[in-house]
N, C-alpha and C positions, 0 to 999 in steps of 0.2 A: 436443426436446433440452433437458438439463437447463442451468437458465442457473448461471453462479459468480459470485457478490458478491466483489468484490474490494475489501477497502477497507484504504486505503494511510498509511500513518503517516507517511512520511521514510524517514529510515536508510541503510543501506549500499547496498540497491538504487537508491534514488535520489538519491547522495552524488554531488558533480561537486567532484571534486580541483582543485587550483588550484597543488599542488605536489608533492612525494615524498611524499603522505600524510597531512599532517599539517595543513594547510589544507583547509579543503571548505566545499562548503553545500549545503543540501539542497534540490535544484532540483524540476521539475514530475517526476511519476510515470513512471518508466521502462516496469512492466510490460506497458501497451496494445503498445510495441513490440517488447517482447521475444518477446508470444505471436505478434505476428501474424508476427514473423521465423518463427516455428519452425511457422508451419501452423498452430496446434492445431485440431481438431476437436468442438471445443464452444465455446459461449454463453457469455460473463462482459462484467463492466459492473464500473466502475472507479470506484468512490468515494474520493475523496481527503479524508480528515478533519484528515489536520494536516501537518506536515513537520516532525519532530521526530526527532533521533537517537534513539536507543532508550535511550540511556544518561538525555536526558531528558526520559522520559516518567512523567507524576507520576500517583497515585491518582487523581485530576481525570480526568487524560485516560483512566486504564484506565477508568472508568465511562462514559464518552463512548463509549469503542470500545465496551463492553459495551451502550449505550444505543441504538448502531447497530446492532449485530449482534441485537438482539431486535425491533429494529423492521422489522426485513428481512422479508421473506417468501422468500426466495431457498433454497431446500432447500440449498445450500454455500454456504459462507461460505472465504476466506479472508484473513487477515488478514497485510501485510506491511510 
């Protein structure tokens, strides 16, 4: 079975509000529960490299995610 690299930045998936929207922080990695709610029927492992909204995320860090993603050996990668 093919395993998915999952490696997790912050952001909207992993945002926890504190008000109408406009407050948040970006707490632990939501996707481990989202897949196992939904069944899926494949292999993935959850790397957490940073908690960063996506708005900021700077050249630094796009080389880091790119420095992960080449060091993987994982045939899928996906990045969120």
């Amino acid at each position: 079975m093919t395993k998915l690299l999952i490696i997790t930045t912050g952001g909207t998936i992993d945002k926890i509000y504190f008000d109408d929207k406009s407050d948040y922080q970006v707490g632990e990695p939501q996707i481990s529960q989202i897949l196992h709610a939904m069944h899926v029927a494949f292999e993935f492992q959850v790397s957490a490299l940073m908690r960063k909204d996506s708005l900021h995320i700077t050249d630094d860090d796009r080389k880091l995610i790119r420095a992960a993603v080449a060091a993987s050996d994982a045939p899928q990668v996906l990045i969120t």
